[in-house]
N, C-alpha and C positions, 0 to 999 in steps of 0.2 A: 544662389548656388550656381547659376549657371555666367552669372559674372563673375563668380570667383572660378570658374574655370577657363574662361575666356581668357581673364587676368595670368591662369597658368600654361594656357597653350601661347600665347606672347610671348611669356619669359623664357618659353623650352625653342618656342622658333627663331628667339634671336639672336640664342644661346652660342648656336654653332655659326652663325654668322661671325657672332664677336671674336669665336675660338680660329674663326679660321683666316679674320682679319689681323689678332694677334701672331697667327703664325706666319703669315705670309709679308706682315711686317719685320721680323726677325730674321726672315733668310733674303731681306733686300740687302744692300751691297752698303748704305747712310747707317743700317745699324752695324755690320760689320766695320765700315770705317768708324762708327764711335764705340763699338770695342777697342780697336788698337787705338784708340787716343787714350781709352782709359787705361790701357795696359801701357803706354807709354807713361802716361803722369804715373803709376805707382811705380813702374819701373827709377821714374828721377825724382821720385819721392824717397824712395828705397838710398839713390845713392847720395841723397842728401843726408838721410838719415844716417847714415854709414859715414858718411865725414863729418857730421857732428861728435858720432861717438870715437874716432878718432881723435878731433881735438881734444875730447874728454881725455881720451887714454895718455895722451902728449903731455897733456896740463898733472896728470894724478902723476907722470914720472916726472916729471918738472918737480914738482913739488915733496915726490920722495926721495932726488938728491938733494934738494935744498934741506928736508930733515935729516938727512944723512951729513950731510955738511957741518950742520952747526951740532950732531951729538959729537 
């Protein structure tokens, strides 16, 4: 019993350690510069994906004068 309490004052003391290494990690300045990287990549991910469906929409009226042509 008393090594399983040993066992649970460990876990609770390094608890807030961890919590407060997590947070002091998050409001450095390398995680904020890899936010805006990652809001950069989905930003021109976004406009890639927006000129693909573009050429989509080119190509479906492309191909509904060409049906339009030959009725």
């Amino acid at each position: 019993m008393k090594q399983d309490k040993t066992e649970t004052e460990k876990r609770s003391s390094t608890s807030p350690s961890f919590l407060s290494s997590v947070l002091s990690s998050l409001s450095t300045s390398s995680s904020i510069e890899s936010l805006k990287l990652f809001h950069y990549n989905i930003l021109e991910a976004t406009v890639y994906l927006l000129d693909y469906i573009n050429y989509i929409l080119i190509a479906l009226k492309h191909l509904s004068t060409i049906n339009d042509s030959i009725s």
